[in-house]
N, C-alpha and C positions, 0 to 999 in steps of 0.2 A: 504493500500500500504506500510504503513511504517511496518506490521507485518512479511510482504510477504519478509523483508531483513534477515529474521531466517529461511524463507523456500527455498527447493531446485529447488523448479519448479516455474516458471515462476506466475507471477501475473494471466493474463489473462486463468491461463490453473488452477491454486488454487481456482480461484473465479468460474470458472466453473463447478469441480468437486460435483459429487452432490451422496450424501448415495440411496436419494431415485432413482435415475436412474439407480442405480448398484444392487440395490436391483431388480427392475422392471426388469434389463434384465437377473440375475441370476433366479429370479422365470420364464419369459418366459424360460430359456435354460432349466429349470427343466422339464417341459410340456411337449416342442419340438422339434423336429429332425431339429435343424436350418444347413443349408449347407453352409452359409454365413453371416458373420455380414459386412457389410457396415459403415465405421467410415465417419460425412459427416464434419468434421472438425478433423485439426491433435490434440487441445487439447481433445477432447472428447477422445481418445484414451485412457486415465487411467479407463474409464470405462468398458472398454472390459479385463482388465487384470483380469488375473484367470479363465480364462473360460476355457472349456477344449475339444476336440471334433469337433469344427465348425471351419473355417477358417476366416480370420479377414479382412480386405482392408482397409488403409485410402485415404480418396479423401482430397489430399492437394492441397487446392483454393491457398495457398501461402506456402512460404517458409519462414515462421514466422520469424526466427535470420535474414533472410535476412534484411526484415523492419524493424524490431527493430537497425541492422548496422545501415539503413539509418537516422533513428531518432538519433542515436549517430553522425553521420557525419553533420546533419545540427542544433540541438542542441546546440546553443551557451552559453545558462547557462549553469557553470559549475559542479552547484549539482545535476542538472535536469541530466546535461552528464553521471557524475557519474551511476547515479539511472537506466538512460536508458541501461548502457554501462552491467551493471549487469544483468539485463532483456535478455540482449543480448546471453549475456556468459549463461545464463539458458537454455535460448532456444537453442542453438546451444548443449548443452548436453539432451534437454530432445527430442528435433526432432530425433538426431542421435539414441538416445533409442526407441523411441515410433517406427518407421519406421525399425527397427533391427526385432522385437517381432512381427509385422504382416508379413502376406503372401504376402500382394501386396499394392503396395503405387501406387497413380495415380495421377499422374503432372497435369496441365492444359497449360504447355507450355515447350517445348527442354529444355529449358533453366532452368529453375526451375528441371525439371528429371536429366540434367547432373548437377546439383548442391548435386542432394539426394542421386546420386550414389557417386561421386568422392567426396562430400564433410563429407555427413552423411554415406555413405556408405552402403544404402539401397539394398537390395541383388534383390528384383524385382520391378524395375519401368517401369511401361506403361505411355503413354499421351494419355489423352483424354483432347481436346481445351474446354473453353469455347464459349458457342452457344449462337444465339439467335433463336425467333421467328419469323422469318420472313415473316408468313401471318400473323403475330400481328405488327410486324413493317415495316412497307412501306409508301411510298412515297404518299403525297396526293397532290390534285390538290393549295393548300393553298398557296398564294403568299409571298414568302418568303422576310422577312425585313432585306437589309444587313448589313444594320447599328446594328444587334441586336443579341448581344454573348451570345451563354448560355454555364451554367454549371452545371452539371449535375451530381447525386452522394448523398451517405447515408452522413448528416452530423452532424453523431455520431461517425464518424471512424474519426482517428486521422491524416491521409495521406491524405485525401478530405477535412480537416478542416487547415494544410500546406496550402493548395495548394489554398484553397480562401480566405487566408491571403495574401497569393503571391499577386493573383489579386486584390484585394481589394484596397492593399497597394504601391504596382510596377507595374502591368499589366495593369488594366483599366487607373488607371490617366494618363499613359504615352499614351495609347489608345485616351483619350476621348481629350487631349490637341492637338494629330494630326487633332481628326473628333469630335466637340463637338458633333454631333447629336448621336454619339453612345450609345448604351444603352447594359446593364447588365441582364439577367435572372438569378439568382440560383436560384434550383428547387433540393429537397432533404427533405428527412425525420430526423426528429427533431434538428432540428436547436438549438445551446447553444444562453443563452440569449445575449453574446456579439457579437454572429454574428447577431442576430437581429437588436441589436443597430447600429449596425456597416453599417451594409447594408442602414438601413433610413437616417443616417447621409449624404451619398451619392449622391450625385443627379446622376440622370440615372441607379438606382442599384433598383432592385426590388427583393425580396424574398419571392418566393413560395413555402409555408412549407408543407409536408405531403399532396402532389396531389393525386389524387384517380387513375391521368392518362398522364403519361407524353408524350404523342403523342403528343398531341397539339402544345407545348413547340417547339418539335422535328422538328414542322411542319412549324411553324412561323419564327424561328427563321435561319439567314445568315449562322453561322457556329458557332462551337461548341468549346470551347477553356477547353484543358486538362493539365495544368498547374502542372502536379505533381512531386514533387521530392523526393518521398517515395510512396514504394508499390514494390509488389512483384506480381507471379503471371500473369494475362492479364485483358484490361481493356472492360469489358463488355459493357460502356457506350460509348465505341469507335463502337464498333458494332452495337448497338442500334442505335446509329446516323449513320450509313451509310446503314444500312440497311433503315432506313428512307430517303436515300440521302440527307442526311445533311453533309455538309464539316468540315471536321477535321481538326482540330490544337494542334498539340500535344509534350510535352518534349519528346524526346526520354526513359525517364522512362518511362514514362505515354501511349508508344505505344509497350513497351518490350514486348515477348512474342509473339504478332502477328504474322503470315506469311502477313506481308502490306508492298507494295512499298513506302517507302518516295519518292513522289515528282510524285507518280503513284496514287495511291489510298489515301494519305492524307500527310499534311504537317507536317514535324517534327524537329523539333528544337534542339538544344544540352541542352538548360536550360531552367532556367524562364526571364531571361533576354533576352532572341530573343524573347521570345513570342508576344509583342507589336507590332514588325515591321509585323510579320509574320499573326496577327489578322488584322494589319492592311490592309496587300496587298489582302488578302483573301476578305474585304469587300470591296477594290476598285476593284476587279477584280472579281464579282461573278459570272461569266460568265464561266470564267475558272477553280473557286471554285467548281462551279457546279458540269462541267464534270469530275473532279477528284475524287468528290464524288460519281457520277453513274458509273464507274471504283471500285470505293471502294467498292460499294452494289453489284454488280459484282463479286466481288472476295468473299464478306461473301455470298453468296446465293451460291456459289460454292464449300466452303469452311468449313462455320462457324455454318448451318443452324440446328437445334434442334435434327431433324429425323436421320439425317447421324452419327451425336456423340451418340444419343442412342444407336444405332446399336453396336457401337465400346465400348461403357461400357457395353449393355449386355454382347458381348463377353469375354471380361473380366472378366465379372462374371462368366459365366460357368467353364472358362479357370481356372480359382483360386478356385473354387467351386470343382471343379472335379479332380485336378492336384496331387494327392496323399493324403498324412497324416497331417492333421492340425497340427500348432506347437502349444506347451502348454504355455499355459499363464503364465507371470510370477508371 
């Protein structure tokens, strides 16, 4: 990290760059008549550069400089600030570049695409939302414990590891002082060892590392608390819980992106600081938690469902595939 202060491009996009990957897709392009390359992240992009002939797409899951703002706005070390505030200022020149050189960049929410156009100034942006499965996730007969919050999320990303610091430290104890019976779930793949520590120290905090299956979790548990104050993008785990009708509690970061009614299909907050009141009314009132959650599964089965967003990226593909003269790589 401390190398990446001599380089132009972002940490996470230099650590990813790889000879042998450029290598593997310059010998497939040599074989074959490709009509489209598909980028499935915005760093991968240096790897398609120079190609000549096919046409290119990134699928931006986020609007990378966005996050990294956020990391500088909540950041209160001031060399960490520094360091982040740089990362920032890279990403914001190598997005506006990477999404210039392809044919087609694809949001996964309004908001994130009018940022690529007016802010990076991406010349064609579509949305496609993300989805879920929703004959994978549904609703089971399992009696649900309202006393019992979960959280839910990869915690090796740095905006999901915020965000159960939040709870850990401000959310639950203010929670568990209103209703001590209440209890904690985190449920996420590779936990750092201080969240370990962190979570046992706790009473009513349980952490379940690298599930095979998190339905169960999904199934068990009262309501669902999305606590984030970084991230870009839409949150997937919002969908997975109401597609399971599970009730939602969420920062308004943390539900950005959505087409979701606050106060219609889930609860949503201005910060991390409302969070406790708002976990709390949701577990004395599960009644009314419920039906705002089977409203919310409702609108992602409508809305959000796997089959229907296919459809809408195939077309994209054809549309960008077909649409004239590939640009040349730089």
């Amino acid at each position: 990290m401390a190398a990446n202060l001599f380089s132009p491009l972002p940490y996470s996009v230099a650590s990813h760059a790889s000879p042998e990957l450029r290598a593997a897709i310059g010998n497939y392009a040599a074989d074959h008549a490709v009509d489209l390359w598909h980028c499935e992240w915005t760093p991968y992009a240096t790897s398609l550069q120079g190609l000549q002939g096919a046409r290119r797409l990134i699928m931006a899951h986020n609007v990378e400089s966005l996050i990294w703002q956020r990391y500088a706005e909540t950041e209160t070390n001031p060399i960490k600030r520094w360091y982040i505030r740089e990362q920032w200022r890279k990403y914001k020149h190598f997005e506006r570049r990477a999404t210039s050189e392809v044919d087609q960049t694809v949001a996964v929410s309004d908001a994130d695409a009018a940022l690529l156009r007016d802010e990076f100034g991406a010349p064609c942006v579509s949305v496609v939302e993300n989805g879920v499965d929703t004959a994978y996730f549904q609703p089971t007969e399992i009696a649900r414990q309202a006393n019992r919050i979960l959280f839910l999320g990869s915690l090796d990303w740095r905006p999901n590891l915020d965000a159960v610091a939040q709870l850990l430290e401000l959310i639950f104890p203010a929670v568990r002082a209103a209703e001590p019976k209440a209890e904690l779930e985190i449920v996420g793949r590779n936990p750092p060892a201080w969240l370990r520590s962190k979570a046992a120290a706790i009473p009513g905090v349980q952490l379940f590392a690298d599930v095979a299956d998190v339905r169960p979790h999904l199934a068990r548990c009262g309501v669902i608390g999305v606590p984030l104050r970084i991230g870009g993008g839409s949150r997937l785990k919002i969908l997975e819980a109401l597609a399971s009708g599970l009730p939602v509690v969420s920062t308004a970061i943390g539900a950005e992106g959505l087409h979701l009614e606050p106060g219609r299909h889930l609860s949503v907050v201005p910060g991390v600081e409302e969070m406790a009141n708002a976990l709390l009314d949701a577990m004395g009132h599960p009644q009314d938690a419920q039906e705002m959650a089977q409203r919310g599964r409702e609108r992602v089965l409508e809305r959000y469902d796997w089959d229907a967003l296919a459809d809408q990226l195939e077309q994209i593909w054809i549309q960008c595939a077909t649409s004239g003269h590939a640009k040349l790589g730089s």
